[in-house]
C-alpha positions in Angstrom: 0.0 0.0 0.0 3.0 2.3 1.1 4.6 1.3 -2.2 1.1 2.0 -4.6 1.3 5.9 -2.5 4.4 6.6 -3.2 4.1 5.5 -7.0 0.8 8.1 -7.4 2.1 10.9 -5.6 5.6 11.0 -8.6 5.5 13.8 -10.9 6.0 11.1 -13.7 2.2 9.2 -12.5 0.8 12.8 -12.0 1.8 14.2 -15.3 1.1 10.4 -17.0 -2.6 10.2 -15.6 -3.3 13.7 -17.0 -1.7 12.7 -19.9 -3.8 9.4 -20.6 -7.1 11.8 -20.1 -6.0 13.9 -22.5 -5.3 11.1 -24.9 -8.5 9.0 -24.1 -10.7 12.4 -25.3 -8.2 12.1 -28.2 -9.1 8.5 -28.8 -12.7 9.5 -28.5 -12.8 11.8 -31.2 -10.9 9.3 -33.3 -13.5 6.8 -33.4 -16.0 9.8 -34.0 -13.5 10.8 -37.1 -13.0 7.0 -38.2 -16.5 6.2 -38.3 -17.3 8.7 -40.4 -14.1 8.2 -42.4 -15.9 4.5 -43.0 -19.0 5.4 -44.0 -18.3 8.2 -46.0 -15.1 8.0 -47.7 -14.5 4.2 -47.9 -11.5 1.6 -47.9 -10.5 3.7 -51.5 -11.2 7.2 -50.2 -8.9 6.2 -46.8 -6.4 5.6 -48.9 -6.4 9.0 -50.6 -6.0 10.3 -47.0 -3.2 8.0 -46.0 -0.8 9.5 -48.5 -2.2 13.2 -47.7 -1.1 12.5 -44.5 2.6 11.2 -45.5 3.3 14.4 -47.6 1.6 16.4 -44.6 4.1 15.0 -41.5 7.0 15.9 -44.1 6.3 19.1 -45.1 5.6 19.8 -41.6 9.1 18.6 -40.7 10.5 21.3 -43.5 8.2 23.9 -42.5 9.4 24.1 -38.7 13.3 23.0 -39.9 13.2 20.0 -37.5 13.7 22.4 -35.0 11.2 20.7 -32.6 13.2 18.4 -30.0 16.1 21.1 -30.5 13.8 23.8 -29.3 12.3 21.8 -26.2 16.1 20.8 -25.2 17.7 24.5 -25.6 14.7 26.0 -23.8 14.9 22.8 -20.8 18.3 23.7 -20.7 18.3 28.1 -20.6 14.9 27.8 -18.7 16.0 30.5 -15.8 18.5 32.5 -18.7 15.9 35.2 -19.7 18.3 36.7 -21.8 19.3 33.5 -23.8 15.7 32.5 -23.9 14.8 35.9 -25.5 17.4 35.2 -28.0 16.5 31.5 -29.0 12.8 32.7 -29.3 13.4 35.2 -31.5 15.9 33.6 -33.7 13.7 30.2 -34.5 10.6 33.0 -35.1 12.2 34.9 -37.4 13.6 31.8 -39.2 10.4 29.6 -39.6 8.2 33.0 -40.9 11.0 33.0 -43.2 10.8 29.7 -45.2 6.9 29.1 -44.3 6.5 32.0 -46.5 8.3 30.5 -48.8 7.1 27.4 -48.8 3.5 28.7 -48.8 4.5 30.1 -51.9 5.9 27.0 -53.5 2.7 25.4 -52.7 0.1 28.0 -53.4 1.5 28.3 -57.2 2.6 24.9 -58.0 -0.9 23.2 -56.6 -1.4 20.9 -59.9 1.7 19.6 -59.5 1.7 18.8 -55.9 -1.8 16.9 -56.9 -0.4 14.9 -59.2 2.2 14.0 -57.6 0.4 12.7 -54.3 -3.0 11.6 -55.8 -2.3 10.6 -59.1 -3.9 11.6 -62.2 -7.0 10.4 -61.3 -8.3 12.5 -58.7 -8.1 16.7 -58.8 -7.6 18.3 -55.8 -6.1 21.0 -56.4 -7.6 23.3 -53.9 -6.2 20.7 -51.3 -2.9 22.0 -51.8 -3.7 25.7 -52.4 -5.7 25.8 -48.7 -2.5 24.2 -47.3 -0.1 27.2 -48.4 -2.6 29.4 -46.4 -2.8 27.4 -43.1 1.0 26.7 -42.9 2.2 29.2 -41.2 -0.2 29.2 -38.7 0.5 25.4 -38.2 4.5 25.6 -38.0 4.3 28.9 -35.2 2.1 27.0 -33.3 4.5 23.9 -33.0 7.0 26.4 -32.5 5.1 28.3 -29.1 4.3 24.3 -28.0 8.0 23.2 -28.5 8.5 26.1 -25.7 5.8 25.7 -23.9 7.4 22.1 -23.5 10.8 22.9 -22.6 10.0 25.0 -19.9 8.1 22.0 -18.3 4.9 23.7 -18.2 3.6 20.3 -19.1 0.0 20.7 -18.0 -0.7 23.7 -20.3 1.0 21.5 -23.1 -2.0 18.9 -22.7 -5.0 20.9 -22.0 -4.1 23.0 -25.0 -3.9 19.3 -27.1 -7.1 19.0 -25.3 -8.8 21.9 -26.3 -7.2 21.9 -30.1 -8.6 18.2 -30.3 -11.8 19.3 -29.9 -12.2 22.2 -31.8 -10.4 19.5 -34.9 -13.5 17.8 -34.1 -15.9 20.1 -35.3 -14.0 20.8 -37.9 -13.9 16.9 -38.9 -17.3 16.4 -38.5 -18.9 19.5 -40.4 -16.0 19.1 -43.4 -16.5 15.2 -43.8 -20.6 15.7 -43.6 -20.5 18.4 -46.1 -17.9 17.1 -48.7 -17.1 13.3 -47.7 -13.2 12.8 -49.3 -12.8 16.6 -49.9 -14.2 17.3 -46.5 -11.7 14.7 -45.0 -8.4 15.9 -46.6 -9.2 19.6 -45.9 -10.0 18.9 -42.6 -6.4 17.4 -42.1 -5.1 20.6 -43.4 -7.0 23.0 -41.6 -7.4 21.3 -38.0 -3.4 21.9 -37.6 -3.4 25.4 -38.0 -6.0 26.0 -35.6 -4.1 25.1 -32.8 -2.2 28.4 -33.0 -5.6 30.2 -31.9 -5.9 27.7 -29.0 -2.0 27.8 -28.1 -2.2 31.2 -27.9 -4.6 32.4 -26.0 -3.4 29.3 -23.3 -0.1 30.7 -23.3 -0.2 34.4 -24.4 -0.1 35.6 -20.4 3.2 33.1 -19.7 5.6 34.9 -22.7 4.5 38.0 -24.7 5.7 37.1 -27.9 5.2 40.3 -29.5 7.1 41.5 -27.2 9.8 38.9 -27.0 10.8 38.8 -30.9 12.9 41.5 -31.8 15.2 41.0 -35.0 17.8 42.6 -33.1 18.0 39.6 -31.0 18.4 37.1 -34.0 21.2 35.1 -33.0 22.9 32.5 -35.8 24.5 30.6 -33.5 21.7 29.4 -31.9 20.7 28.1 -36.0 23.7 27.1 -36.1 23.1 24.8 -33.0 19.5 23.5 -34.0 20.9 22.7 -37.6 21.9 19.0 -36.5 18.6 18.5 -35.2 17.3 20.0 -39.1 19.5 16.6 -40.3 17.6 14.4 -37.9 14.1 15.7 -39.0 15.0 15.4 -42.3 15.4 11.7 -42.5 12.7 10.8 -39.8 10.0 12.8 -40.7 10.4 13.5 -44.4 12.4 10.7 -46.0 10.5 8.4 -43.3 7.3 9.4 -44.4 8.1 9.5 -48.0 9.1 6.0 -48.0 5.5 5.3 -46.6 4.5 7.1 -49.1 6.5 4.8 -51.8 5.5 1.5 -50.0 1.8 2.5 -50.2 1.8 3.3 -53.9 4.0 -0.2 -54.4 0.9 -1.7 -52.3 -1.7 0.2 -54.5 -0.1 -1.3 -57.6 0.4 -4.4 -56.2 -3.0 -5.6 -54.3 -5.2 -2.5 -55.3 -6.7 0.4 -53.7 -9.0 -1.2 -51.1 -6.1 -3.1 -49.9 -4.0 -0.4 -49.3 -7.1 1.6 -47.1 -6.5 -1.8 -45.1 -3.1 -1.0 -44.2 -4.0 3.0 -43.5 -6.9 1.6 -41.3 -4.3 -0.5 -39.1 -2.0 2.7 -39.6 -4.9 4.4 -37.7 -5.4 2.6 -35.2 -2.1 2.2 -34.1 -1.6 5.9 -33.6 -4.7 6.4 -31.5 -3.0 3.7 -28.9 0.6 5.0 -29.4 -0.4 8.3 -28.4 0.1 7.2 -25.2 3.7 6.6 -25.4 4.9 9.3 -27.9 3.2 12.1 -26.0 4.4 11.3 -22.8 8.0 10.6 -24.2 7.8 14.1 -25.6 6.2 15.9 -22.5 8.1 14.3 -19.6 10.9 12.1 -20.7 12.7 14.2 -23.4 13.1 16.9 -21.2 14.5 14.7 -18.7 17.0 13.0 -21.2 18.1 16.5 -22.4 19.3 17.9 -18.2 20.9 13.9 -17.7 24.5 14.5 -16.5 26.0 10.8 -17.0 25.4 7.8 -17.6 24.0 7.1 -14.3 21.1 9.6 -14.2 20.6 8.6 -18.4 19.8 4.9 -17.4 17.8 5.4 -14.9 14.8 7.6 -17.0 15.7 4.9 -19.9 14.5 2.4 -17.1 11.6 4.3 -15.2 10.0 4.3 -18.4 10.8 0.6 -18.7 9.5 0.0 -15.7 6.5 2.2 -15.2 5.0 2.8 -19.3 6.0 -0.2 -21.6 4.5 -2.9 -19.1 0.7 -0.9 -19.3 1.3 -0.5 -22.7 1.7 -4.5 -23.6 -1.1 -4.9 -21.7 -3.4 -2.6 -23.1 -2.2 -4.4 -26.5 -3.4 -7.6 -25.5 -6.7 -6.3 -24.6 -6.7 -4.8 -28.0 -5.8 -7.9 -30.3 -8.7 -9.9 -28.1 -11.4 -7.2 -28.9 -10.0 -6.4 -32.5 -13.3 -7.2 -34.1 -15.1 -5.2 -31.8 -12.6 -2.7 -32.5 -12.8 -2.4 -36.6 -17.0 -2.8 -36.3 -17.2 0.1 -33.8 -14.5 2.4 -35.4 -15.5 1.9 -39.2 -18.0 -0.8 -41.0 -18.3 -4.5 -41.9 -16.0 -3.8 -45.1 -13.1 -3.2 -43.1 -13.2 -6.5 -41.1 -10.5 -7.9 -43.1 -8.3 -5.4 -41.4 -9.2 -7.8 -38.4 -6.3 -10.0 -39.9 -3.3 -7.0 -39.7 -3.4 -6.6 -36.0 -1.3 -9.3 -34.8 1.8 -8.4 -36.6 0.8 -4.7 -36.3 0.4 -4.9 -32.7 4.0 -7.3 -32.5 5.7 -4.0 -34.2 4.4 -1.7 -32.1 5.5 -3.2 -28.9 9.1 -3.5 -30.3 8.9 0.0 -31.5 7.6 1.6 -28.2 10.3 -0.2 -26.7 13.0 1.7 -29.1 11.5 4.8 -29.0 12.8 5.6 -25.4 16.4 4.9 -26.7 16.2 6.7 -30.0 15.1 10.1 -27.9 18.6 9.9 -26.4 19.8 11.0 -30.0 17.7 14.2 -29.5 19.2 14.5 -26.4 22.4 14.2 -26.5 22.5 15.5 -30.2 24.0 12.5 -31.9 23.3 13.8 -35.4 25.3 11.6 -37.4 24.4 8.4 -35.3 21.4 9.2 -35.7 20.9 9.3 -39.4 22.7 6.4 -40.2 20.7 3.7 -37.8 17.2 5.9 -39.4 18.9 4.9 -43.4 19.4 2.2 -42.0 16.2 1.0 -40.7 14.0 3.3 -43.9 16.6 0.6 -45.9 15.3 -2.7 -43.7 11.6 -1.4 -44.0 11.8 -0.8 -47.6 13.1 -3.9 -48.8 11.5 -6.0 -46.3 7.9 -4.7 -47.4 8.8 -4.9 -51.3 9.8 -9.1 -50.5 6.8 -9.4 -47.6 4.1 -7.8 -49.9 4.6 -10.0 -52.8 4.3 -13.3 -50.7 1.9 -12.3 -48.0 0.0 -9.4 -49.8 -1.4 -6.6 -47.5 -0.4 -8.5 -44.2 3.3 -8.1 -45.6 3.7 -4.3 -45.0 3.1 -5.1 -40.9 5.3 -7.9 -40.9 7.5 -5.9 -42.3 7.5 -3.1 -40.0 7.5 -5.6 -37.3 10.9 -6.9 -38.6 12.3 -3.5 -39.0 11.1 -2.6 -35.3 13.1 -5.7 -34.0 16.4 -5.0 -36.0 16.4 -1.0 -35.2 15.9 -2.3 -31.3 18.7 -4.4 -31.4 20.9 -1.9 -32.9 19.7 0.4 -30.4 20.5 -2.0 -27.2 24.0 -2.5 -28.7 24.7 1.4 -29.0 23.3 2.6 -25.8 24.6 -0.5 -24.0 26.7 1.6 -21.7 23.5 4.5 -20.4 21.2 1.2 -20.6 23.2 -1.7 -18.7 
């Protein structure tokens, strides 16, 4: 009993409970979204939204230069510095209004292209692309002001303003997908992002004045110069990564057809609801804590509280997933999705191996190990690639998650072996 107190009175259980609330409503308006997703757009029509969603996690990456973890670590790290806090603020400001304007640009007047290119030839939605050169700026400030929300470890006011953006995406969702099914779904996903600046702001306008804060007089390229190596690492996690996604699902579309394909988004989904869990509460609490780690010593033990305290819930909570996985796809889309029922096991195997790398591969972040960094994530883009191009052919759709699962295993063991020394 003594043992259970002391366990619900750490800040790692307090901030993990709130947490889990605020990924539960999350959840919640997932199935609203998903349902909808099924009935109105389809197996085809999710796999329109799949690659949308690809292109949209890259160009989010470019749009905010990667800067993200760099930004929480710097700002952990010059928390109490007002005057090097000032500086850091103003600097990554100035720089990301600087290429989002650019890159609005690029999208705004190239639109046909960018259609093609993602959708094909068959489908025209231009208007897609020309509504996303508007909304991101608003989108990349936003992760911006969060990123420094983060990093000062205001980590309540980082959920409740997930919380409150969530549900204001909601409406959103629900009147977009409604209105103009498959349009109304891919705008949504544009939009919804850039709304959270509104929310952020008004949560966190009273803690800094930002207006008041960036001055160009306090641009500062050194402080570029330090978040560049965490540009590299963005780069090739979340815009080569998702472009090979983006590859592998067009190989799958060619390969088993369309339908198929909106299987493999549909297992895709799912596993993000659940693995928001893990990946929001490595980035609230646990990056942080990696970044202001002295040694090896104090490094090993947050790799091993969260060994300890997350990854043994979250295997659980899988389990109780794969046993109510028809329930699952009937509730969250319709009776043509069932044969997604078939994906989970291998889906579920991956995700368990991934979750349990994912600690590890935030010491890169860090610690900024740029270059060890890119190589074991060409490394394991490589594995996953040519893994799903041999699984696909002989297994079909189920070949992709095998795949992944395989790729999961040999990054983990690669990490184990590197990080030997902060983890045994």
């Amino acid at each position: 009993m003594e043992c259970i107190k002391k366990i619900t009175q750490t800040q790692l259980f307090k901030i993990s409970s709130l947490n889990s609330l605020s990924v539960i409503f999350k959840i919640g308006i997932g199935l609203i979204t998903s349902k909808l997703l099924a009935v109105f757009v389809g197996p085809s029509g999710m796999a329109l939204v799949g690659n949308l969603r690809n292109f949209l996690t890259s160009l989010e990456s470019i749009s905010t230069l990667g800067f993200q973890n760099g930004i929480i670590k710097y700002t952990a790290e010059n928390g109490k510095n007002e005057n090097q806090l000032t500086k850091i603020i103003a600097t990554v400001f100035i720089s990301l209004l600087a290429i989002v304007t650019v890159l609005s640009g690029v999208l705004f007047f190239f639109a046909t292209f960018w259609n093609k290119a993602i959708f094909g030839n068959n489908f025209d939605y231009v208007i897609i692309f020309k509504v996303l050169a508007l909304a991101l700026p608003w989108y990349a400030i936003s992760v911006f002001m969060i990123a420094v929300i983060n990093g000062l470890g205001q980590f309540k006011k980082v959920i409740w303003i997930n919380v409150t953006g969530n549900a204001v995406g909601l409406l959103l969702s629900i009147g977009m997908i409604l209105q103009y099914e498959t349009l109304g779904a891919l705008l949504s996903l544009v939009i919804s992002p850039a709304l959270m600046f509104f929310v952020m702001f008004y949560f966190i306008n009273k803690e800094i004045n930002f207006f008041k804060t960036i001055r160009l007089h306090q641009y500062d390229f050194q402080i570029i110069k330090n978040l560049s190596s965490y540009s590299l690492m963005a780069f090739v996690s979340s815009v080569l990564g998702p472009l090979v996604f983006l590859v592998i699902r067009k190989n799958a579309i060619e390969i088993v057809g369309l339908e198929q394909a909106g299987f493999w988004e549909t297992i895709t989904r799912i596993s993000t609801y659940y693995m928001l869990f893990v990946t929001t509460i490595l980035s609230v609490y646990f990056l942080p804590k990696l970044a202001v780690a002295q040694n090896n010593l104090e490094t090993k033990k947050v790799f091993w509280s969260f060994y300890k305290m997350i990854l043994p819930v979250f295997i659980v909570g899988l389990v109780i997933v794969y046993f109510l996985r028809f329930f699952i796809v009937n509730l969250l889309f319709t009776n043509a999705f069932l044969p997604v029922t078939t994906l989970f096991f291998w889906q579920l195997t991956g995700d368990v191996l991934k979750v349990a790398s994912l600690i590890l591969g935030y010491q890169f972040f860090a610690k900024k190990l740029t270059v060890a960094f890119i190589i074991s994530e060409l490394f394991s883009l490589t594995v996953l690639y040519l893994s799903s191009l041999y699984f696909i052919n002989e297994f079909g759709i189920q070949g992709i998650v095998m795949a992944q699962a395989f790729d999961n295993f040999v990054y983990l063991v690669v990490l184990c072996v590197y990080f030997r020394k902060s983890l045994f």
